[in-house]
C-alpha positions in Angstrom: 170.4 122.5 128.6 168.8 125.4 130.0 168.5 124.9 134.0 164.9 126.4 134.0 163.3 123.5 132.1 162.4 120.8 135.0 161.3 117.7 135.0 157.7 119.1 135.7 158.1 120.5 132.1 158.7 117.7 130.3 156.5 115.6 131.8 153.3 117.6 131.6 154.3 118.1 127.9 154.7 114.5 126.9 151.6 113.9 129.0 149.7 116.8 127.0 151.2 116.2 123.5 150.6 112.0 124.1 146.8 112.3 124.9 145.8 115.4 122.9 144.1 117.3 125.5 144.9 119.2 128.8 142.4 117.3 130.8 143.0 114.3 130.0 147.0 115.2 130.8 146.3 116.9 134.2 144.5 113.9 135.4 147.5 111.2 134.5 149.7 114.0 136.3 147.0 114.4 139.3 146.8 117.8 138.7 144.9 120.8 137.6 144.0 121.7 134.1 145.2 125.6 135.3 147.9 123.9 137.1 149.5 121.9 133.9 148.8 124.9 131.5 151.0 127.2 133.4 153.5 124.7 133.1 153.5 124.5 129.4 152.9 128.0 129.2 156.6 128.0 131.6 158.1 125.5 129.1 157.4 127.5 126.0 158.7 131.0 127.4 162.2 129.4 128.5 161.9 127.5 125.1 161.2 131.0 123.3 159.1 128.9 120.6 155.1 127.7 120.8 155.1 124.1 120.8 151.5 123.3 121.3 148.4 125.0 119.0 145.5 125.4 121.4 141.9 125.0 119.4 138.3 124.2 120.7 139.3 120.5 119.2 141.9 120.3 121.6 145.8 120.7 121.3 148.1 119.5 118.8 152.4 120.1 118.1 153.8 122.9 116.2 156.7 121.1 113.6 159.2 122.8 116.8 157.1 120.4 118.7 157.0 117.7 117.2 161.1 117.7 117.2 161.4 118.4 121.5 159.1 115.9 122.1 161.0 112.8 120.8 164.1 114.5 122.5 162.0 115.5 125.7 160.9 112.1 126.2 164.2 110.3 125.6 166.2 112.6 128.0 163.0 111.8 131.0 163.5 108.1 130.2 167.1 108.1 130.5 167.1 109.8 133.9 164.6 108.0 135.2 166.4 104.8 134.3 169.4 106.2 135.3 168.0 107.0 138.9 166.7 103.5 139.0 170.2 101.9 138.2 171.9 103.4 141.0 169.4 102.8 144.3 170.7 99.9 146.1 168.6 99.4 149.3 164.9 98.8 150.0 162.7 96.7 147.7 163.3 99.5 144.7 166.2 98.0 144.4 164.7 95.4 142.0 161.8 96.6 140.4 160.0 95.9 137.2 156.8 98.0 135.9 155.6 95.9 132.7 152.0 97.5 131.1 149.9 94.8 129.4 147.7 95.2 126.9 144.1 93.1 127.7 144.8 90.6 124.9 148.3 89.6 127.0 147.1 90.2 130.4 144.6 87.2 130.9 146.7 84.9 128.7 150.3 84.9 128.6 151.3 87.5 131.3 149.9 85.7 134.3 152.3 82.6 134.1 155.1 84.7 132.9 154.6 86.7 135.9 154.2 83.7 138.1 157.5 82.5 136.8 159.4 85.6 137.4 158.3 86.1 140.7 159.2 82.8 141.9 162.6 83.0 140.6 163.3 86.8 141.6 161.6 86.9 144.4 163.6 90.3 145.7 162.5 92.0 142.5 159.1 93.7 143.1 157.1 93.3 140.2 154.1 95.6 139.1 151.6 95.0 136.2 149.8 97.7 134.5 146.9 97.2 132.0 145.2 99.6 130.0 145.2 100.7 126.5 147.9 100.6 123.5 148.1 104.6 123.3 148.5 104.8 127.2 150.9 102.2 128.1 153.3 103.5 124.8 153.2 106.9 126.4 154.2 105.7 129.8 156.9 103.6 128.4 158.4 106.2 126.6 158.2 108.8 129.2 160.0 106.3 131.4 157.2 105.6 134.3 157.5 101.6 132.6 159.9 99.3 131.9 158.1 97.6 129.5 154.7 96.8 127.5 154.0 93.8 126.2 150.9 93.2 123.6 149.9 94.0 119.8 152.3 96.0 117.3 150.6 99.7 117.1 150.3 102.6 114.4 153.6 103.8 113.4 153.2 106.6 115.1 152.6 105.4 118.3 155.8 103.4 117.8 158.1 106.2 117.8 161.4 105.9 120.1 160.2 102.5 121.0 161.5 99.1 119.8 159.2 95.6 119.5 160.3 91.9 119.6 157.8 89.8 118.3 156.2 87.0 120.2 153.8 85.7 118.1 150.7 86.5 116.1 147.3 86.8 117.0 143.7 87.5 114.9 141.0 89.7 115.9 137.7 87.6 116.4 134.1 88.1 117.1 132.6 86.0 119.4 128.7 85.9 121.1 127.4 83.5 123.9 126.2 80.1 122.7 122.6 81.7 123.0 122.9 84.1 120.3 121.3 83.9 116.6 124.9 85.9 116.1 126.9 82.6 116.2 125.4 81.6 112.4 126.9 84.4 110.9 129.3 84.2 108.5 129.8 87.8 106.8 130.4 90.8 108.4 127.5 92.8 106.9 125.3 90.6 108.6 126.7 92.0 112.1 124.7 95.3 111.8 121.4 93.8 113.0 122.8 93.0 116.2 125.0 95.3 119.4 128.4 95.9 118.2 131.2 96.0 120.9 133.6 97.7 118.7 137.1 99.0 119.9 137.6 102.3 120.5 140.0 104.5 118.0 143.2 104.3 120.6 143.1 100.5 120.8 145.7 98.9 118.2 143.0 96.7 116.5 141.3 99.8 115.5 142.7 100.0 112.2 142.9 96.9 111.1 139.1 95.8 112.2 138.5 99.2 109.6 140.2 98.2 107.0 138.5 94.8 106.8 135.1 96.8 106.9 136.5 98.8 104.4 137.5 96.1 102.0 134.1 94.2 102.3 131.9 97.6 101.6 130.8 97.1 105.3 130.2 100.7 107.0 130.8 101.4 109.9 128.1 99.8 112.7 125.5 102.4 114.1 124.4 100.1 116.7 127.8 100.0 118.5 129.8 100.3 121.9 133.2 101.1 121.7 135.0 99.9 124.7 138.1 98.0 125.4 137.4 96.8 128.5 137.8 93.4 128.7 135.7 93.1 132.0 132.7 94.9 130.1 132.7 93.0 127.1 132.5 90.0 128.5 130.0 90.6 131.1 127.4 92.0 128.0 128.2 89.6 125.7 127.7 86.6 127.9 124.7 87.8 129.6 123.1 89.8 126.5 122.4 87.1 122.9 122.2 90.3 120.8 125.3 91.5 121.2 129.1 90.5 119.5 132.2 91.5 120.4 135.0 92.2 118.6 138.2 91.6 120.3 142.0 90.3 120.1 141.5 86.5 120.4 144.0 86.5 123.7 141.6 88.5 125.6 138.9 85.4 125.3 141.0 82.4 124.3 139.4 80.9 127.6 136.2 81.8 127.3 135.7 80.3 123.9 137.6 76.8 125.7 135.3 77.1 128.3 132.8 77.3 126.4 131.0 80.8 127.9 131.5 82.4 124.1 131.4 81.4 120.3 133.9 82.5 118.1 131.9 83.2 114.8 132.8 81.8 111.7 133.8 84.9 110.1 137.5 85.2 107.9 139.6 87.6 110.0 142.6 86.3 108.3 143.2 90.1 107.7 143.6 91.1 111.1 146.3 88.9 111.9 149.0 91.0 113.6 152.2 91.2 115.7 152.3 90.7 119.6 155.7 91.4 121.7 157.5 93.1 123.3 157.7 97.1 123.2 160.6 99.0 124.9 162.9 101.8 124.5 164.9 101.8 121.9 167.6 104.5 122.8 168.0 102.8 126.2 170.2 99.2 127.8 167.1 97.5 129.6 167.6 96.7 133.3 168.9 93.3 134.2 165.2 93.1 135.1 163.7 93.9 131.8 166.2 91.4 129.5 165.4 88.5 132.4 161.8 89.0 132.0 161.5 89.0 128.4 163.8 86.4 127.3 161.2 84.7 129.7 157.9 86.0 127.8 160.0 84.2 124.3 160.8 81.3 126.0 157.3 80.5 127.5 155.8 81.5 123.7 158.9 79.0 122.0 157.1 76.0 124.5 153.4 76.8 123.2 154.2 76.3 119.4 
């Protein structure tokens, strides 16, 4: 390996390739859009090859690329686990950094967590939620241990593994108040808000192809969002709104009562949750203990 390429370099070209823009990289990295350019600009000259096209649309890989970055993000991981392994004093000692997706985060995770903790209590735990595209890129790059919540896109998949948990459907749900809740085909949605997820989320595609399949198109009167906090503060509080969302995220809210699950067939969106991780790496002691947890705790609900 070449001693000029840092980890600086890699980082800031997972960050760029994984999100598709320079701006969007430099402020995962906390740094400058000039600042993260002249890194990649570093990277390709010790590379000798141009591994990113620029364009007005944003960036994309060249096929060289394409082929570093899978090798780029494997060697970051590995070192970073690596360095993890061997520190033996202070609380990072025992550490686990799990990402959670929202439909996991208000449903499963919290008791798996409490569990863990309470068990390991010198092992400090962190949780980070935010979206499927995201977390993936994190994991891969190393900066988590693990990401637990719905199967992606192939290609966000890549150098990762997945243990399923269980399987969950995509619902729409309204507050009690709403005309929405006597609905019972999708077409009939378009007269109302749409809270729609947003093209990174991993119910995306499938919510699309069900559109697709019943000749619906796609909803002009729509949010896209996947914040769970948002949704459900419009949806409760506004009757002409629906939200489309993983049923984990408001499996409460419909018990409690504070939403309606319409009675629309989602059948079609049933998909995979589990466990993602990398697949060319051993997982700590950690990362094994902690998921052989998540699949217990999901054996006990069926």
């Amino acid at each position: 390996m070449d001693r000029r390429i840092k980890f600086r370099h890699l980082d800031a070209f997972s960050a760029i390739a994984r999100s598709g823009s320079f701006k969007a990289a430099a402020e995962q990295l906390n740094l400058t859009q000039p600042a993260i350019s002249k890194t990649l600009k570093e990277l390709e000259d010790i590379l000798g090859v141009i591994v990113m096209k620029r364009s007005r649309s944003g960036v994309s890989l060249t096929p060289e690329g394409e082929v570093f970055l899978q090798f780029a993000e494997q060697s970051t991981a590995a070192l970073r686990h690596g360095l993890r392994s061997i520190q033996s004093t202070g609380i990072a000692a025992g550490q686990l950094k799990v990402g959670a997706l929202p439909s996991v985060a208000s449903s499963l995770l919290p008791q798996a967590a409490v569990v863990f903790t309470q068990k390991n209590p010198d092992t400090l735990m962190e949780i980070h939620e935010g979206p499927h595209h995201d977390l993936t890129a994190r994991l891969r790059s190393g900066g988590l241990d693990l990401v637990v919540g719905r199967l992606g896109r192939p290609d966000t998949m890549v150098g990762l593994s997945f243990q399923q948990l269980y399987s969950e459907e995509v619902v729409v749900v309204a507050s009690p108040e709403s005309p929405a809740i006597k609905v019972v085909d999708f077409g009939e949605l378009a007269s109302f808000r749409v809270l729609y997820p947003p093209k990174d989320s991993a119910i995306r595609p499938l919510v699309a192809r069900l559109l697709i399949a019943q000749g619906v198109p796609l909803f002009e009167n729509r949010i896209e969002t996947a914040s769970p906090a948002f949704g459900r503060a419009v949806t409760v509080t506004d009757a002409n709104t629906v939200w489309i969302i993983s049923k984990g995220v408001v499996a409460d809210d419909i018990a409690q009562g504070r939403l309606v699950s319409l009675n629309i067939d989602m059948a079609r969106t049933l998909g995979a949750v589990g466990i993602m991780s990398r697949s060319e790496e051993v997982p700590s002691v950690a990362a094994r203990t902690f998921s052989k947890l998540l699949s217990d705790l999901c054996l006990r609900r069926e």
